[in-house]
C-alpha positions as CSV (number, residue, x, y, z in Angstrom):
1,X,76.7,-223.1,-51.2
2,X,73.7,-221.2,-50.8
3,X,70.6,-221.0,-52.9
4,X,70.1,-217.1,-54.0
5,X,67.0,-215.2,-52.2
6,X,63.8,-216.3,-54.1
7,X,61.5,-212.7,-52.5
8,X,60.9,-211.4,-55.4
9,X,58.1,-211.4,-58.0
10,X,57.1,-209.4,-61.1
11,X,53.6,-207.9,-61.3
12,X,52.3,-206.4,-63.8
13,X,48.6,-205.6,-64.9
14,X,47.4,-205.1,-68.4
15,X,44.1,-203.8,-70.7
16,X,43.5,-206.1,-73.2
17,X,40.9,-205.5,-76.0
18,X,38.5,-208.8,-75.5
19,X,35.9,-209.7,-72.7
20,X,37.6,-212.0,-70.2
21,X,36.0,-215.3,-71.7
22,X,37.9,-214.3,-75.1
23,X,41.2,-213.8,-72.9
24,X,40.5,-216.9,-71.0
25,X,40.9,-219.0,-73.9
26,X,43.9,-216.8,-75.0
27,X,46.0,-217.9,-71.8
28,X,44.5,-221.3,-71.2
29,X,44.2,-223.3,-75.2
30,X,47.4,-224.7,-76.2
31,X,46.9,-223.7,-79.6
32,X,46.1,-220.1,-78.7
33,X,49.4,-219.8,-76.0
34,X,51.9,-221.6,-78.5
35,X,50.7,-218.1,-80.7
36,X,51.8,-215.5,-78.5
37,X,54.3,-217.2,-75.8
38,X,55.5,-220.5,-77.2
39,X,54.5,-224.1,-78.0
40,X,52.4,-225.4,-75.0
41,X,50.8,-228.7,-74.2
42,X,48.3,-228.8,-71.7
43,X,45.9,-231.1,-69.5
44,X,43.2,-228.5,-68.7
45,X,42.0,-228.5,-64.9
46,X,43.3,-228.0,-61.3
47,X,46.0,-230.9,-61.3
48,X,46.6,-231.0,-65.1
49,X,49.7,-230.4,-66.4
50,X,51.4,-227.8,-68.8
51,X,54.5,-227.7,-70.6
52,X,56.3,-224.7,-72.5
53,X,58.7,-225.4,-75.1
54,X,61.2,-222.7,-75.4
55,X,63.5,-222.3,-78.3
56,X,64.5,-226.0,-78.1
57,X,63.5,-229.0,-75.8
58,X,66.3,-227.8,-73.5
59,X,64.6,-224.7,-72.8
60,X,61.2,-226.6,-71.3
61,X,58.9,-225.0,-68.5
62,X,56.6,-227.3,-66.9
63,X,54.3,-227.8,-63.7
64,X,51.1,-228.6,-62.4
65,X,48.1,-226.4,-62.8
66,X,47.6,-225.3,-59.1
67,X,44.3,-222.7,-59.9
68,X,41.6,-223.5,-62.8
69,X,38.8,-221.2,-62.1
70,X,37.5,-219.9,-65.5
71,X,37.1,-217.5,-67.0
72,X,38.8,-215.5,-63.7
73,X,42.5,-217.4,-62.6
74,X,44.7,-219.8,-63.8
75,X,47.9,-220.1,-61.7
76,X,50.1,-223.0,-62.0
77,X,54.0,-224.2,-61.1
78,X,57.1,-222.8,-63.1
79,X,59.7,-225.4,-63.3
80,X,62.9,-225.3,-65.2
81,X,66.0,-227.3,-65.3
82,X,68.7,-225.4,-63.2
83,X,65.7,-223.0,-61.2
84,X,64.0,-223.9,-57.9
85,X,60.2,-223.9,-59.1
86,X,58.3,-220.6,-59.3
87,X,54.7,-219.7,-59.2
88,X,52.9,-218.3,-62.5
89,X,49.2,-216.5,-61.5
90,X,46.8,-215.4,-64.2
91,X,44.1,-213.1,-63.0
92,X,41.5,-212.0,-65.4
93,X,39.0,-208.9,-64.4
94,X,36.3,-207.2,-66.3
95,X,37.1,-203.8,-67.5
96,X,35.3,-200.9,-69.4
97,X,38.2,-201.4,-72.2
98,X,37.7,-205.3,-72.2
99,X,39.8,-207.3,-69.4
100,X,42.0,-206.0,-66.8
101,X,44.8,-208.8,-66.9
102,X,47.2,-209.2,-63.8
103,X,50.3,-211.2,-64.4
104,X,52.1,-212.2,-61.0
105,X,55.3,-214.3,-61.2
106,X,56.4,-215.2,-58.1
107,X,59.3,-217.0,-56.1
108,X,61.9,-216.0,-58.3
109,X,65.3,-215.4,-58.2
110,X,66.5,-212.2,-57.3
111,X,69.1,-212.2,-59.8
112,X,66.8,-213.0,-62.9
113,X,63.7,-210.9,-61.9
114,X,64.6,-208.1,-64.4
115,X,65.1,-210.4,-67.5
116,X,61.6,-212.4,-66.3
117,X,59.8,-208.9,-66.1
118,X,61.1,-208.3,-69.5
119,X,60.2,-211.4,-71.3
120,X,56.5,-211.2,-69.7
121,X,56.1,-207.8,-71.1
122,X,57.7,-208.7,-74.2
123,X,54.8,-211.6,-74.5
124,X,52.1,-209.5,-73.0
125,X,52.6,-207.3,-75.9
126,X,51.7,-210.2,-78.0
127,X,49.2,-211.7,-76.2
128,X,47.9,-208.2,-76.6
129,X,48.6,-208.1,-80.7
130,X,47.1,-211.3,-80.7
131,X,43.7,-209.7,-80.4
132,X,44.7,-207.2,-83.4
133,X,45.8,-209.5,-85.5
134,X,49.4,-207.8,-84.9
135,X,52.0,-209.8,-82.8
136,X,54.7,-208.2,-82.6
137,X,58.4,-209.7,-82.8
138,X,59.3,-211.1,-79.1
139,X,62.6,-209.9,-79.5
140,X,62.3,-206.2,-80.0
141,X,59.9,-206.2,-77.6
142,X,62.2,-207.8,-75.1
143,X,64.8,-205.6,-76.1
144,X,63.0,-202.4,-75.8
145,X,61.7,-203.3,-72.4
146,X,65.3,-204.3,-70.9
147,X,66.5,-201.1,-72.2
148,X,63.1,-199.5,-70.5
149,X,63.6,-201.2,-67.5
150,X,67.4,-200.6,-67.2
């Protein structure tokens, strides 16, 4: 049996409301990610570790933290049971509007690149409410961008 081609990534850039620095500590605090994506432990640095806990402990992302260069790139390994490993970048950029975010998920399976594109703009969107003091339900966003990406 053959392993499924792993060429494809999802990119996707965003404007978020806050100076980098702000949306630094948004994608790289524990207690700030476990807001908007999911509960997340973390050893801060190039080598730490990270962990994201799902829905339930079978549903557990971990890796090493490959890139620690704040307030500008955190990139780091996406392991999950039943997956080969995939890579998750973080780069932050100053923008007139705040900070020009660019998610880039790479190594992934063909075959689940549309559901991962729609669960990272499901939790952009909140990462982006997050800074309004409005998160919206991950769900509905998920929803609405499988149907907008169908």
């Amino acid at each position: 049996m053959t392993s499924p081609p792993r060429t494809h990534e999802v990119h996707i850039e965003r404007v978020l409301p806050a100076p980098p620095e702000r949306v630094w500590q948004a994608i790289s605090n524990p207690a700030e990610v476990s807001q908007w994506l999911t509960p997340t432990e973390m050893t801060p640095g190039a080598g730490g570790h990270i962990s994201h806990y799902f829905e339930n402990d079978d549903h557990v992302r971990e890796g090493k933290i490959l890139i620690w260069d704040e307030p500008c790139t955190l990139e780091y390994q996406w392991i999950f049971k039943g997956e080969e490993p995939s890579i998750l970048r973080f780069d932050l950029a100053p923008h007139p509007q705040g900070t020009l975010l660019t998610l880039r998920h790479r190594l992934l399976p063909t075959h689940l690149t549309g559901e991962y594109r729609a669960g990272w703009l499901a939790h952009l969107d909140r990462l982006e409410g997050s800074f309004t003091n409005s998160i919206p339900d991950f769900w509905e966003r998920y929803t609405h961008w499988q149907k907008e990406n169908a």
